[in-house]
N, C-alpha and C positions, 0 to 999 in steps of 0.2 A: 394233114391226115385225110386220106380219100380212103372210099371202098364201097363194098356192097356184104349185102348180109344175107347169106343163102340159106338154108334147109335140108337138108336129106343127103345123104353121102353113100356111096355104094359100098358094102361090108367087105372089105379089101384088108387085109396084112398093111398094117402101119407103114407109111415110110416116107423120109423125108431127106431132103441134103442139103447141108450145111455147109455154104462157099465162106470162106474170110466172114465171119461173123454174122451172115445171112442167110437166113431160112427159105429153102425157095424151092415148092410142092413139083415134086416128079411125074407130068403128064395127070392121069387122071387115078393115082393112085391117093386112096383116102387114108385116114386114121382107122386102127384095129375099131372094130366094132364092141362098145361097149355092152357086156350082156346083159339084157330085161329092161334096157334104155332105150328110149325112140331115137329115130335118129336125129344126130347134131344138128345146131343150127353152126354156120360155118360164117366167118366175116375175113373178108380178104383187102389189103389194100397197101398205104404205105404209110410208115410212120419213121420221121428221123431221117426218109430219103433209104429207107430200107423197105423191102419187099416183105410186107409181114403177114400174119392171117391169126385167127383166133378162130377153134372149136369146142365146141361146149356140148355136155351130155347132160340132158335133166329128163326124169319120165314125162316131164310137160314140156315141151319146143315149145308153147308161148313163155314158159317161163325163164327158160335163155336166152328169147329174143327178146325181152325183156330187160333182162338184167347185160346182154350186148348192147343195145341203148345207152344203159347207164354208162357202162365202160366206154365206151365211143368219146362220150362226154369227157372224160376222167383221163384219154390218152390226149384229149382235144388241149384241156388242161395243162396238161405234162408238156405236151409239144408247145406253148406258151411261152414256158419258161426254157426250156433247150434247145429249140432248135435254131440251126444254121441258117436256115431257108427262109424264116419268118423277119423282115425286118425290124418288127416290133417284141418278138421275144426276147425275155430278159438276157439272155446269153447275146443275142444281138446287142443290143443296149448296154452293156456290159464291155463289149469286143468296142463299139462305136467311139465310148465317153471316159472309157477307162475306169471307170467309177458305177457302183449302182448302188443308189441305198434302199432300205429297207427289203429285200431280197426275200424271196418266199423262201420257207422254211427246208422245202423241197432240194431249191439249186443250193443252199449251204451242208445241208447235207449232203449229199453228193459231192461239192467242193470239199470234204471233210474226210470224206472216203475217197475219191482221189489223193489229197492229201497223206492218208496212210500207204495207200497203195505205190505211190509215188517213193516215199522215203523208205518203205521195208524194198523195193526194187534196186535201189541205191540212184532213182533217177530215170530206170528205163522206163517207168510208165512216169508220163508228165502231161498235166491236157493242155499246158503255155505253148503245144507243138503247132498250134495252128498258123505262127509264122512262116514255117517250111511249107506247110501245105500251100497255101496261099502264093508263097515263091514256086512253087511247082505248076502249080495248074493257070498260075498269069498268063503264060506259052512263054516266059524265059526261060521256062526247062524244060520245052517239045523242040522237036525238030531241029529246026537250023537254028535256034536261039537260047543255046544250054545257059544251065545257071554258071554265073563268075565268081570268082574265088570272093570278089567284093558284095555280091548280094550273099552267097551264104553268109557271109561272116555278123552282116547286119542283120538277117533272119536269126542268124543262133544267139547274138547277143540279146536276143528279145524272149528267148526258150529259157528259162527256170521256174518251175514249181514254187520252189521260195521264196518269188517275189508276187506271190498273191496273199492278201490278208482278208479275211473274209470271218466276218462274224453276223449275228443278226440284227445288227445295225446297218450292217452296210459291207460292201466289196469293192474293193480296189488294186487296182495293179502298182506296183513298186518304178517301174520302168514304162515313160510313153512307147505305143505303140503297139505293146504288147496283145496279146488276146486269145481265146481260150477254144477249144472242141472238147466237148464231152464224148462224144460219140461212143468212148471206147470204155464209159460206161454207163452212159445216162439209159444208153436202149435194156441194161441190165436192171436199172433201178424201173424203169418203166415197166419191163416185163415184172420183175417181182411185183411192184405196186399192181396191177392188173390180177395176178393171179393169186394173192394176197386178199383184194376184194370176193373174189369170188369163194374162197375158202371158206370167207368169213360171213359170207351169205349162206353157209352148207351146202355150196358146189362141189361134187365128188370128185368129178372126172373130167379134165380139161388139158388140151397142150394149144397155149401161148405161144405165140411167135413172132414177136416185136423187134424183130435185132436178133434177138437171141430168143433161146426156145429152154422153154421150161415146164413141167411135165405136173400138173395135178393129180395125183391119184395116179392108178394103172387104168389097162385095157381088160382083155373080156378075161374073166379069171383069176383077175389078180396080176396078170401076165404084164410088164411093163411094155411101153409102145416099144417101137425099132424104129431106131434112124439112122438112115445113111448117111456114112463121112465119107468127104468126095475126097477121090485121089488126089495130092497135091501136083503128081506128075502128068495128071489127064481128070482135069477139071469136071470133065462133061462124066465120068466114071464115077460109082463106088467104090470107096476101097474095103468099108465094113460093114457091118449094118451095128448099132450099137444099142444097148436095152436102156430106157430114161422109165423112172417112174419115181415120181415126190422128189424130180431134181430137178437141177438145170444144166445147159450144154451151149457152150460157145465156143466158137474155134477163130483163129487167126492165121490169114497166110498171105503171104507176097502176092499171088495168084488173083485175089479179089482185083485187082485195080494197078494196071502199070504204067508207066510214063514212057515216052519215047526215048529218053536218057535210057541207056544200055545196066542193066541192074535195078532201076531205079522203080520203087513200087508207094503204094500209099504208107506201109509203115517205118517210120522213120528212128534212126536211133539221134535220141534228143541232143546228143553230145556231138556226132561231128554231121548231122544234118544227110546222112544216107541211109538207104534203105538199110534195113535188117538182114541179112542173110545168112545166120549161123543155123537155121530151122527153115526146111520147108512148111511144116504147117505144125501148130499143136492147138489141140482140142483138150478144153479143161471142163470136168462135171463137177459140181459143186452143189451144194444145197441150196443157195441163193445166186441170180441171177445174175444181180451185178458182182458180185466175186467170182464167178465163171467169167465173164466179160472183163471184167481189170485183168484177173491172173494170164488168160490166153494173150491179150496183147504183151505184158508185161515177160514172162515167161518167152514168149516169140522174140522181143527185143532182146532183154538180162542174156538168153540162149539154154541152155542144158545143165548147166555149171550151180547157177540160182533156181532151177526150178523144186529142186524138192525143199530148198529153206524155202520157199514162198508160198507153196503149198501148203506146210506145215503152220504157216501163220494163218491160215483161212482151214478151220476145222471140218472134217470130211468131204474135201477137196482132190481131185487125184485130173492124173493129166494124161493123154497120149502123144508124144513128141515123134513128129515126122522129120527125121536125119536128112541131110544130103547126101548119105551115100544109100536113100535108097532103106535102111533099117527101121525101127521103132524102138522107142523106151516108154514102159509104161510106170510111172508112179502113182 
């Protein structure tokens, strides 16, 4: 986790864009000004290997930069135990040994909700996918050195949800080899944890941006913030502006991250080890962070067909699915 912790923001119409599951601020446009509030203290940086930031509104800016302190701590924390990048986080150690005992209570939860997330999808969200990822970006699947029918086969025998047993005793894989990414929801459970603290501190008005983005309170009036969702068919574009307030917003599309294999993007469908491409992008609001974050990959993967059963299992939950021909359905 890096960043820096700013102060003052120009009173600007809300707006933000959300690429593949990443929050990432448009030029020098700020957050809606909250009314009879000083201005934000504002923290920017990375967390998860994601482009995040946190603003906070209190009639005292020492008192948000204050309590951004604490949270800094408490992402510091979180990133300990999930991340990729760290080779002593337990998700590393975990991936490394096959095995970890005694596991904070944090990564079994989340393995727990994965776990749900995973079997209401029938499969399409699974976080045992970090075998294909790893076959991808080795460069056996760039360029002149595409993956063989014989590395998929041994990447996918190593992809089942079902073969992780995980209690608070300990966690283990069923199969060597095996190993896990949260990504596609730990930055959800992060963001809630974060914005969770602050509520609970009697923080009003706050949007989180960890991975995913979740909305504290509204803007001046009561009036929810407005955030841009980027055109799936022109990245660098909005396609909407949409209204977030007391929710959360994650979106999933091909577009975030491609590989030089013709079709081939970061999300992968776990059963024959290729990208997804029944959805160019869908965006899921939900009340909690990491169920806008499982549903948008899951939904992206599953396609059109499963997303209103999956929806319906995560209670006021609703999606906007971006078609290939170019249409939209919104549940």
């Amino acid at each position: 986790m890096t960043g820096t912790v700013h102060t003052g923001m120009p009173r600007r119409r809300a707006l933000r864009i959300l690429a593949a599951g990443m929050a990432v601020p448009l030029g020098v446009l700020g957050l809606r000004h909250i009314q009879g509030a000083s201005a934000p203290v504002r923290w920017h940086g990375e967390v998860l290997g994601a482009v995040s930031a946190m603003t906070i509104w209190h009639p005292n800016p020492r008192v948000a930069e204050r309590a951004t302190v604490r949270l800094l701590h408490e992402i510091n924390r979180l990133e300990a135990i999930f991340s990729l990048y760290r080779s002593t986080s337990e998700i590393a150690r975990l991936n490394r040994d096959g095995a970890l005992e005694r596991p904070s209570p944090d990564l079994v939860d989340v393995l727990e909700q994965s776990h749900r997330i995973a079997v209401a999808s029938n499969g399409a969200f699974d976080p045992t996918i970090q075998p294909l990822w790893r076959l991808y970006v080795s460069g056996r699947g760039l360029g002149a050195n595409p993956v063989t029918d014989r590395a998929l086969d041994i990447a996918l025998s190593l992809v089942d949800h079902r073969a992780i047993h995980a209690d608070g005793r300990g966690i283990r894989f069923a199969r060597p080899g095996m190993s896990i990414s949260l990504n596609g929801i730990a930055q959800g459970y992060i963001t809630d944890r974060i914005t969770d603290i602050l509520g609970n501190e009697g923080f009003e008005n706050a949007m989180i941006e960890l991975g995913e983005t979740r909305a504290l309170g509204a803007a001046s009036d009561g009036q929810p913030f407005a955030v841009g969702l980027i055109d799936p068919r022109a990245p660098d574009m909005i396609a909407r502006v949409l209204p977030l307030a007391n929710a959360a917003l994650a979106v999933s599309g091909g577009y975030g991250m491609r590989f030089d294999v013709p079709g081939q993007h970061h999300i992968f469908e776990p059963r024959t080890g290729q990208s997804a491409n029944h959805l160019l992008q869908v965006a899921v609001m939900s009340p909690r962070a990491i169920w806008a974050d499982a549903l948008s990959t899951a939904i992206y993967v599953a396609g059109e067909a499963s997303a209103a059963r999956l929806l319906a299992a995560y209670p006021g939950s609703r999606a906007i699915l971006s078609r290939t021909d170019g249409t939209t359905l919104e549940l």
